[in-house]
C-alpha angles and dihedrals in degrees: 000000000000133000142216129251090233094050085051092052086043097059091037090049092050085052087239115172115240144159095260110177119185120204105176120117111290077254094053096049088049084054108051109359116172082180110266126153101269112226109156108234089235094053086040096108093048099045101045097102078072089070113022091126087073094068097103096024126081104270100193095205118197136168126164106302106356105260098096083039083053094043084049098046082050090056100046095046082061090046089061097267107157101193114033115156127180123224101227122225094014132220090324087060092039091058093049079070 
């Protein structure tokens, strides 16, 4: 299941504590950084033991427009995730708020 840019601010916003994982490029993150844990999609396989503990818990997953977060939410869900949401329309969306 996805979510909104707005439920995301929402949340953000309410101070509420998540599994926010970020899987846009290291530059992309200095640039515009909401605070998510920052594993490159591309370094994503390699990296998962950093967040294994995830696996049963809600992992909100963004990038910059939705489609590597996409890519990413796919991945987990085959690596046994049970609650991946992507966060549609990415960064560029979330700043439109």
């Amino acid at each position: 299941m996805d979510i909104s840019v707005q439920d995301l601010k929402a949340r953000l916003d309410a101070g509420e504590e998540f599994n926010f994982l970020d899987v846009r490029e290291e530059y992309e993150y200095e640039e515009d950084n909401l605070g998510a844990l920052l594993i490159p999609l591309g370094e994503l396989p390699d990296r998962l033991e950093e967040i294994e503990d995830w696996k049963e818990q809600e992992v909100i997953v963004h990038c910059r427009s939705g489609a590597r977060s996409g890519k990413a939410q796919a991945f987990l869900q085959a690596q046994g995730f049970t609650n991946v949401r992507n966060v549609l329309g990415g960064i560029l969306a979330y700043n439109e708020l």
